[in-house]
Backbone as CSV, one residue per row, in Angstrom:
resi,resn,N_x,N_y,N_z,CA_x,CA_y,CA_z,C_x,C_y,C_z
1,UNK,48.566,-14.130,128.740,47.939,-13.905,127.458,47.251,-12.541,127.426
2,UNK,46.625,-12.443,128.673,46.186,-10.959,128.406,47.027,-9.868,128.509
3,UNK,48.184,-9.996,128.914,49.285,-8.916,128.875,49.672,-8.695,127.251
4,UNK,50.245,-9.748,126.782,49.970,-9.486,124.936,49.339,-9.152,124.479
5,UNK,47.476,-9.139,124.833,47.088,-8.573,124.081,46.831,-6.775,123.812
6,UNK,46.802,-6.634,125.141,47.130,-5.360,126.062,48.294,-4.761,125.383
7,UNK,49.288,-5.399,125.103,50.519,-4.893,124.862,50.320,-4.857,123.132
8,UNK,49.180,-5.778,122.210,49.360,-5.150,121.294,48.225,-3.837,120.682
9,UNK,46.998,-4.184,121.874,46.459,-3.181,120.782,46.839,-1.966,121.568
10,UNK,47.448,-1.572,122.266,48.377,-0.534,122.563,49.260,0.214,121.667
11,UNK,50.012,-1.272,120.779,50.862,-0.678,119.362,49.792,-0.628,118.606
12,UNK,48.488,-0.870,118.327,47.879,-0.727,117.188,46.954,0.547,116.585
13,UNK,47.082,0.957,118.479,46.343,2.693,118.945,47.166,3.479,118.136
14,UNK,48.488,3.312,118.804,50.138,3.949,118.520,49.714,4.088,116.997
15,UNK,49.710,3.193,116.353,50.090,3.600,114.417,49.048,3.768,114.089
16,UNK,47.622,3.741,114.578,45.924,4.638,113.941,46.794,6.102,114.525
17,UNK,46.794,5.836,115.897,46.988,7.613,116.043,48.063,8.356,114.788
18,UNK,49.717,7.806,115.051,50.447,8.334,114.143,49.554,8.607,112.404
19,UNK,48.914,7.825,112.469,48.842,7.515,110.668,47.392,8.267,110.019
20,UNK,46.796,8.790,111.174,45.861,10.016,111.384,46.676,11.207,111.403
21,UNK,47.516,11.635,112.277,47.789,12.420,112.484,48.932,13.164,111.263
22,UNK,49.432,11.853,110.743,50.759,12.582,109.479,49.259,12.659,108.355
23,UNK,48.416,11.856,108.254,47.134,12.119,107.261,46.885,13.672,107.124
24,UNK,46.611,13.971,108.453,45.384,15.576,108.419,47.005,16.525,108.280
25,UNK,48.267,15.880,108.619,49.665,17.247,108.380,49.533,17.151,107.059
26,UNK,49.461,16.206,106.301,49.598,15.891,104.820,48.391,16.770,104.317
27,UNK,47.348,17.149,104.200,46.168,17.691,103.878,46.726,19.066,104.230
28,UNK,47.137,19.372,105.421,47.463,20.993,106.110,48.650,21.642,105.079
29,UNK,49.718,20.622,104.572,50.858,20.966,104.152,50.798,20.862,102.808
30,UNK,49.955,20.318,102.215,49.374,20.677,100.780,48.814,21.808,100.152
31,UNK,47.794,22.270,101.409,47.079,23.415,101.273,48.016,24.791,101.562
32,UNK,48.873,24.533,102.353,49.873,25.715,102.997,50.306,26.014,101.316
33,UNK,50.723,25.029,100.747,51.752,24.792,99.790,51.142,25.881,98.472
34,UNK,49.956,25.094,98.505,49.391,26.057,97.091,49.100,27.295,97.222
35,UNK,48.689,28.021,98.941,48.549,28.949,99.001,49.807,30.027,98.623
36,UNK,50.788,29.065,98.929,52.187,29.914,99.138,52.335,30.151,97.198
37,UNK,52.387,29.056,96.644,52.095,28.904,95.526,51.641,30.459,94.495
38,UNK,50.356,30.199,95.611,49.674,31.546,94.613,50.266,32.738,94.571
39,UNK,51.276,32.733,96.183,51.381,34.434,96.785,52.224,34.519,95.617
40,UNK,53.348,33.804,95.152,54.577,33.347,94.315,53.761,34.368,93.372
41,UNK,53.314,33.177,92.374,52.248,33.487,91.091,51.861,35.500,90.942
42,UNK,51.601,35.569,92.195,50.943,37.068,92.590,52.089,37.928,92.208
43,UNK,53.245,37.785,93.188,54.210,38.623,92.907,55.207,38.596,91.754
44,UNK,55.215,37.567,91.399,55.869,37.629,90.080,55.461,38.167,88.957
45,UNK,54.144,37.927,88.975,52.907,38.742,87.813,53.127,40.167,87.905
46,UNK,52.830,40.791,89.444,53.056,42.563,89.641,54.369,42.677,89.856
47,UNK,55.871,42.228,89.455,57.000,42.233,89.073,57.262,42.305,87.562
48,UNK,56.496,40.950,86.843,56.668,41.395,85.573,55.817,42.939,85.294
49,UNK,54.756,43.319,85.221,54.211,43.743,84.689,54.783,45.251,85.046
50,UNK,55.397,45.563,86.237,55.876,46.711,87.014,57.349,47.093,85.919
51,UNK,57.856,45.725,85.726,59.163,45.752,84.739,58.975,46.386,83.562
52,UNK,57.645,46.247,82.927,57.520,46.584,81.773,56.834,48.047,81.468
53,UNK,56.478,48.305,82.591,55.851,49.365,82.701,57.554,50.360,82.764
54,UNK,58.276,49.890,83.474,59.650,50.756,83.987,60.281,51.105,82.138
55,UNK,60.064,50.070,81.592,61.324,49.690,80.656,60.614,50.210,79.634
């Protein structure tokens, strides 16, 4: 009996750890996202505006 239990909160470490760890990637990969987001936003703005200046 004590080997089962051993054996489960072992799996129960296993999926807190995993389910922490995709948590704080999920938070990291959101933030990556909008930053990238903005650079986008940035260069497209001094693209248009460079266009119109050309034309």
């Amino acid at each position: 009996m004590s080997e089962i239990k051993g054996q489960l909160l072992g799996i129960i470490l296993t999926i807190s750890i995993f389910l922490t760890v995709s948590a704080a990637l999920t938070g990291v990969f959101a933030t990556m996202n909008r930053s990238v987001q903005n650079h986008v936003d940035q260069i497209a703005e001094v693209s248009e505006t460079s266009t119109q200046n050309n034309g």
